[in-house]
C-alpha positions as CSV (number, residue, x, y, z in Angstrom):
1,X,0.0,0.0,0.0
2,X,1.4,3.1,-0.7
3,X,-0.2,6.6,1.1
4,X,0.7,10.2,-0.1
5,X,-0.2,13.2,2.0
6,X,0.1,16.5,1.0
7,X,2.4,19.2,3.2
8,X,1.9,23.1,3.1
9,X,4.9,24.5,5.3
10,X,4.6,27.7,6.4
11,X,7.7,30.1,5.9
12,X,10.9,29.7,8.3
13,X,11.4,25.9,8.3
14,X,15.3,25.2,8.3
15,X,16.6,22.4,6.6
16,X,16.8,19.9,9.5
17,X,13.4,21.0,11.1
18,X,11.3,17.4,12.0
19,X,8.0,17.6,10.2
20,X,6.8,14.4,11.6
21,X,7.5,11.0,12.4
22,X,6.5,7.9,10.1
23,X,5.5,4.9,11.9
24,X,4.6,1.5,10.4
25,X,3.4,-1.9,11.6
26,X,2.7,-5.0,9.5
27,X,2.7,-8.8,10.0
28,X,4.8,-10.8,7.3
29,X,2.5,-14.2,6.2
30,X,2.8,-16.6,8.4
31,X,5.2,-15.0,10.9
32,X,3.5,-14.8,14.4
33,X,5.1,-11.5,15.5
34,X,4.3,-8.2,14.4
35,X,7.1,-6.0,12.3
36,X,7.5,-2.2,13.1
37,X,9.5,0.9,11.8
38,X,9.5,4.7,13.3
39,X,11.2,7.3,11.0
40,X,11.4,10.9,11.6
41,X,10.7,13.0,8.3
42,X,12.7,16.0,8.2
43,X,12.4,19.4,5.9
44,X,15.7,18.0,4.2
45,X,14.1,14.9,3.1
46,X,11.9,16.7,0.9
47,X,12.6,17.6,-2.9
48,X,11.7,21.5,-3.5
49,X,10.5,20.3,-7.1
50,X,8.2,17.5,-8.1
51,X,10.9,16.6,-11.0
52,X,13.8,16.1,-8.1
53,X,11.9,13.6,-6.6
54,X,12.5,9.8,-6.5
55,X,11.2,8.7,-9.6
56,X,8.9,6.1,-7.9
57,X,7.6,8.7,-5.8
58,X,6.6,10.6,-9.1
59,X,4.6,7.6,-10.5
60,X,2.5,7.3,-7.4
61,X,1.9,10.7,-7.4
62,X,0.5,10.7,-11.5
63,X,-1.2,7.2,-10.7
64,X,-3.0,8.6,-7.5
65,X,-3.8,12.0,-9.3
66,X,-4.9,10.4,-12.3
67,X,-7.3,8.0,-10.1
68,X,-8.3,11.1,-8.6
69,X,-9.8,12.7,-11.8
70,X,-11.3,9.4,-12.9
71,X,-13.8,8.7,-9.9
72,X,-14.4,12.8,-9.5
73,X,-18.5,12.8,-8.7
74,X,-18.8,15.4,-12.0
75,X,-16.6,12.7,-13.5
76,X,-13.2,12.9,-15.1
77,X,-12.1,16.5,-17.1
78,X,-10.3,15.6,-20.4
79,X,-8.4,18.7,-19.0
80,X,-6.9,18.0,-16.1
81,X,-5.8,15.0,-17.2
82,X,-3.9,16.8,-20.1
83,X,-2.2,18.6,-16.7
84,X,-1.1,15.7,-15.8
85,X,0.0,14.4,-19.2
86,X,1.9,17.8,-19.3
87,X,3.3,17.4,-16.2
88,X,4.7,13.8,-17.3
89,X,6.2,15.3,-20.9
90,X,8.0,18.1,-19.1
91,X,9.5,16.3,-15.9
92,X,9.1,12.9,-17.4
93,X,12.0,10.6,-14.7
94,X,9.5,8.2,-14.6
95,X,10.5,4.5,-13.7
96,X,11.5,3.3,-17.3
97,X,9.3,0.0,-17.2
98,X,7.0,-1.5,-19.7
99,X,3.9,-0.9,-17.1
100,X,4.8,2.6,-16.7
101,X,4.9,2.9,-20.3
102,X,1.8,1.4,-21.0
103,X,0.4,3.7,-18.6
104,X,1.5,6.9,-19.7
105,X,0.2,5.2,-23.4
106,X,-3.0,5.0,-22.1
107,X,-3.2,8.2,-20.0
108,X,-2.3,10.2,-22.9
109,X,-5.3,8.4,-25.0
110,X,-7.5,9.4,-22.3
111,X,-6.5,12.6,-22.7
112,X,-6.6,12.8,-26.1
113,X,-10.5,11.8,-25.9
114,X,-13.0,14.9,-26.8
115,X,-16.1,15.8,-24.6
C-alpha cells in the first residue's frame, strides 16, 4: 500500500526541522510477531521540485492524481488530465518500465479523448 499526503509548510522551516514521524506496523504471512519501523521525516528529506523527486515517488503521485480525476463525482475532465499528461512530458523521470509505459500510453489516449 502506498499513502501520499500533502504538506503546506509555512515560511521559516530550516533544513533539518522534523515535520513528523512515520511509523509502520505490519505482519509478514505466516510470521506470528508483528514487524515495526519509526522514522522521523525532516524538511531536508523533501525535494523542493516535483521533478527532483525519487522517480517512484513521481509515478505514485500521476497514478494517484490520475485515479483522482477518474472517480471525480462530476466525473473525469479531459483537462486535467492533459495537466497531468503535461506534467509527465516536461518532468518525465518516470521509472523506465514497460507498465509505466503502458500507462503513460493509455493516460495520454485518455487525454486525447474529446467531450
Amino acid at each position: 500500500m502506498t499513502a501520499l499526503y500533502e504538506l503546506s509548510l509555512r515560511d521559516g522551516f530550516s533544513r533539518d526541522d522534523v515535520l513528523g514521524t512515520i511509523r509502520l506496523r505490519w505482519t509478514e504471512p505466516g510470521a506470528s510477531r508483528e514487524s515495526s519501523l519509526a522514522q522521523e521525516i525532516t524538511t531536508y528529506d523533501l525535494a523542493a521540485r516535483f521533478r527532483e523527486a525519487d522517480p517512484t515517488f513521481r509515478l505514485d503521485a500521476v497514478v494517484a492524481a490520475t485515479a483522482a480525476i477518474l472517480r471525480s463525482e462530476d466525473g473525469p475532465r479531459i483537462s486535467d488530465l492533459r495537466d497531468i499528461v503535461d506534467v509527465v512530458r516536461e518532468d518525465g523521470g518516470l521509472p523506465a518500465t514497460d507498465q509505466v509505459h503502458d500507462f503513460v500510453d493509455l493516460l495520454e489516449r485518455m487525454a486525447d479523448l474529446r467531450d
